[in-house]
N, C-alpha and C positions, 0 to 999 in steps of 0.2 A: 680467729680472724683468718680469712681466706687470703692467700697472695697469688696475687694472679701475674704472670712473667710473659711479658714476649719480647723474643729476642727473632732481630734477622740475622740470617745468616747464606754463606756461599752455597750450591746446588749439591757440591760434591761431600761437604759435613751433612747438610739438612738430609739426604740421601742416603748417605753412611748410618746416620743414627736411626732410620725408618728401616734401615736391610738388618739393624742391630735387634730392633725390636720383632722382628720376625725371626730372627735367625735364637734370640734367646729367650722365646717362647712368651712375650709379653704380650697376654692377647684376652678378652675379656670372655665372658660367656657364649656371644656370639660370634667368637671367630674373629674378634676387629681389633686392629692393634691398641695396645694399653700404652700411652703415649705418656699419659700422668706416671702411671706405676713407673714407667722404663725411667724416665727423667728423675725422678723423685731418688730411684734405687741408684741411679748412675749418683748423681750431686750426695745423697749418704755415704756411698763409698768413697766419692774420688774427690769430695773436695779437702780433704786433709793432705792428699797427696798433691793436688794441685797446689795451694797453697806451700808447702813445704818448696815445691819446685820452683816457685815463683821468689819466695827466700831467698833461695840458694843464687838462683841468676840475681834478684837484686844486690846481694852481696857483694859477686864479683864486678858488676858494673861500679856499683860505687867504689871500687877500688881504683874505675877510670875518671869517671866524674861523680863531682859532690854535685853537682845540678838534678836535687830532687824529680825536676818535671819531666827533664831527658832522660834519667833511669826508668820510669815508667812506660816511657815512651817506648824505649830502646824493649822493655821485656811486653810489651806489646807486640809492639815489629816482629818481635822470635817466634812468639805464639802464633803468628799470622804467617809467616814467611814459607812454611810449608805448601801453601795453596795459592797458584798460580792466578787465580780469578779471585781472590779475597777483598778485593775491593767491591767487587759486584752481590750485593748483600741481597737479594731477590726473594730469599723464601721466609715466610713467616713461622716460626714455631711458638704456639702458644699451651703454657701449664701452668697449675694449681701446686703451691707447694703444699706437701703435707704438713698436720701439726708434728709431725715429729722431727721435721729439719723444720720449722718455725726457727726453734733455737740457733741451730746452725748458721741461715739464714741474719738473724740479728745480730750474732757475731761479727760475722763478713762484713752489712753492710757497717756497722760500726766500727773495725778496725784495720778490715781489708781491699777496701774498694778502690783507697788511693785516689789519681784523678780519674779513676772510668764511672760510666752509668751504670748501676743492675747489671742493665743488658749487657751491654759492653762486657761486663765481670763473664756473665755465664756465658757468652758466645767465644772468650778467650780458654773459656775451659772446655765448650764442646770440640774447640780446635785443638787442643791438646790431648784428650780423650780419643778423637779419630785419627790422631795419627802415630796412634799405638799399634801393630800388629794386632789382629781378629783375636787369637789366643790369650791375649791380653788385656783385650776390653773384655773378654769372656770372664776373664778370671778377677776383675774388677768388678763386674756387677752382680757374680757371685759371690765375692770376699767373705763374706761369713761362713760359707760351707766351704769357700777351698781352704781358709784356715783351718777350721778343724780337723780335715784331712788331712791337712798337713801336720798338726799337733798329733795324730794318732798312728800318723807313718811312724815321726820321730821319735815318740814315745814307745812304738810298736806294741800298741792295742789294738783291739779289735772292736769294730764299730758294728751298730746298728745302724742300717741305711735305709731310709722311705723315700721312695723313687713318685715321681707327679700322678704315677695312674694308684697312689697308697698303700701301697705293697711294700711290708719292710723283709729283709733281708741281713743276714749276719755277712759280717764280711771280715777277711784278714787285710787290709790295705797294705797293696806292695809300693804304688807308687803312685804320681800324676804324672801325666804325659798327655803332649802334642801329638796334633799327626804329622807326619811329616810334610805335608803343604803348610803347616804353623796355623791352622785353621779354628781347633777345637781342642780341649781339654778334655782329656780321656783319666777315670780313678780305673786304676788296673787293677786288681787282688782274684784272691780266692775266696768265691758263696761258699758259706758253712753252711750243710743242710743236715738234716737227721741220717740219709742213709747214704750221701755221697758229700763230697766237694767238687767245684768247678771253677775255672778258671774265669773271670767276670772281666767284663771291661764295658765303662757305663759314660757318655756325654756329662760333664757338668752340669748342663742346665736341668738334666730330669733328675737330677739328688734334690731333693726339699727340706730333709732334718737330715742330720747323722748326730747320733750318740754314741760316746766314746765308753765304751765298759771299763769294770777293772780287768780283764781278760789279755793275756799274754797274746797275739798273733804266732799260729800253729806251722810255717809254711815251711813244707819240706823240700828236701835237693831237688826232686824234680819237679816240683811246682814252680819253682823259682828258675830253672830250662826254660818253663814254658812262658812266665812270665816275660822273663828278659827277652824271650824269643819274640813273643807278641813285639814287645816296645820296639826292639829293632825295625821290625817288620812294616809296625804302625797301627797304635793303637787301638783303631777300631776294628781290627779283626784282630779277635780269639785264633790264637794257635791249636791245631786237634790235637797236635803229637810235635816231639821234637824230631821227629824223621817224616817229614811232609811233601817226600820227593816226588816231583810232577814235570812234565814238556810238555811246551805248548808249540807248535808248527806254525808258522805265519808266511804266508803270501809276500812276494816284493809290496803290496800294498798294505798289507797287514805289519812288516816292522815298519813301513813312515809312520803310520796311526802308533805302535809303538813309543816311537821316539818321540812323536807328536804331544800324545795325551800322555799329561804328566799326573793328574787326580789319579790317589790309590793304584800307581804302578808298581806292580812289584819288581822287587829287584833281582836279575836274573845271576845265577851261580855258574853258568856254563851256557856258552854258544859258541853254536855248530854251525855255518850257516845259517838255513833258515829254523834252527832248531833251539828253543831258547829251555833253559832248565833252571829251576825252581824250586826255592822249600819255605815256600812261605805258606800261610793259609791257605786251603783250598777255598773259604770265602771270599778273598781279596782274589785270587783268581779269576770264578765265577764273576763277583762284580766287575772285575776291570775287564777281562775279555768276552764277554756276551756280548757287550754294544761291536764289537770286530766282525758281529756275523760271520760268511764264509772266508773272512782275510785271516781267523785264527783256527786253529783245529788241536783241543784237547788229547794228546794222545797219551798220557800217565796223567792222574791213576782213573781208572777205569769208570768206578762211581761216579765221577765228576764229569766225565766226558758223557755218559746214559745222564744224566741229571740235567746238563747244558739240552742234551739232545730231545727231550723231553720236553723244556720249554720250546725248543725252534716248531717243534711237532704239533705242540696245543695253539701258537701262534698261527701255523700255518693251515690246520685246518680251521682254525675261526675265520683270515681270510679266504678261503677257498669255499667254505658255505653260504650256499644261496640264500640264509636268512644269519650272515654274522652279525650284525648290528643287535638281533634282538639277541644273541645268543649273548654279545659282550655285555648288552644291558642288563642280563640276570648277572652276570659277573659282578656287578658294578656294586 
């Protein structure tokens, strides 16, 4: 038996959960958001936790009143109180529940619904659900694979990991980590490969299995430099080396933008004036000063600065050719 659910809800949830299902890859063959699958996965993980928290607040309310209808009420009010326009219910979201939370499903409305509707029920959880930090609903709708990664840190084995394009990989698991904007869950370790190791750091959402061996994790003194280094640093850049000394020069316009843009800033070890010094990844580098055009200027290490230069050079003569358009569209 099919259930079919809709629930209204505010602009700024209904919104949140559609940036959710893009942002954690739920999306069908053609490219179009999986609005079933995302829902389905969200209510499998998080209605235990839900529930649990909704416990815990009824408890303490009833230690102020025995008035059954007013405890409800009152962990209603909590659920909602986060979002300033929550009265104004305007968007529709409509989904199919799977038969595998069928059962879940029958539970709830049998012994958890209390005085609300269905809807009511699921719209008090997609308000609790959205008003978790991004890192959090992340690791909520993955909960089965960051488990395990987490069983396999603490246990320190070494896994087997199949990443979305099916490609598996051996790996030592050093750690899970955030970026530092609290955005994304980063597995940081060392790829075991036949004729080297590398230092890895991979998005939660493209892990799809891990399998845990019986295998000891191998990581040596200076793997574990470079790893800690990364996490410092921020996740998604891979450290080359733990001596990653670089200056970047910046224009009176170039430190506002600076101080400005906070996304994968790295954090500077020495400043000169306009001279700012560095030992984080030369990728987070690259990434965060390219978009500063001429308000930043590469001046350590060398590579880096011919690399940046390189790109401004193929950019520039694509605009400056009398046929760029066709040229960008073989690019494309």
């Amino acid at each position: 038996m099919s259930i079919k659910i809709k629930v209204n809800l505010p602009y700024d949830v209904y919104n949140c959960l559609l940036n959710d299902m893009e942002l954690f890859n739920f999306k069908k063959k053609d490219g179009s958001i999986n609005k079933n699958s995302f829902i389905n996965t969200l209510f499998k993980n998080y209605h235990k936790i839900f529930l649990d928290h909704e416990k815990e607040l009824e408890s303490k309310i009833k230690n102020i009143t025995s008035d059954k209808e007013n405890v409800y009420k009152i962990i209603s009010l909590i659920n909602e109180s986060n979002y300033e326009d929550y009265y104004y219910y305007d968007y529709d979201l409509q989904f199919i529940l799977n038969k595998e939370n069928e059962q879940y499903f029958e539970m709830i409305e049998k012994y958890y619904l209390k005085e609300r509707t269905i809807s009511k029920y699921f719209r008090d959880m997609f308000i609790s659900y959205v008003s978790k930090s991004q890192y959090k609903r992340e690791s909520i709708i993955y909960e089965p694979i960051y488990s395990k990664l987490d069983e396999a840190i603490k246990k320190k084995k070494r896994i087997i990991m199949t990443d979305i394009n099916k490609e598996s990989t051996i790996i030592d698991p050093f750690d899970i980590d955030t970026t530092k904007e609290e955005l994304y869950n980063y597995l940081v370790g060392v790829a075991v490969r036949k004729d080297k190791r590398e230092i890895k750091t991979i998005r939660l959402y493209k892990i799809v299995l891990v399998n845990i061996t019986l295998d000891d994790i191998e990581i040596t003194h200076e793997e574990i430099e470079l790893l800690s280094s990364t996490i410092t640093h921020g996740a998604q850049f891979v450290m080359e080396s733990t001596k990653n000394y670089s200056i970047v020069r910046l224009t009176n316009k170039g430190i506002k933008l600076f101080n400005e843009i906070y996304l994968n800033r790295p954090h500077p070890v020495k400043i000169e004036k306009n001279e700012y010094s560095f030992d984080c990844s030369y990728t987070q580098l690259e990434v965060y000063f390219f978009k500063f055009g001429y308000e930043a200027l590469i001046v350590k290490p060398y590579d880096l600065r011919k690399k940046i230069t390189n790109k401004y050079q193929k950019a520039l003569r694509l605009y400056q050719g009398k046929q760029s358009w066709q040229i960008f569209a073989r690019l494309l």
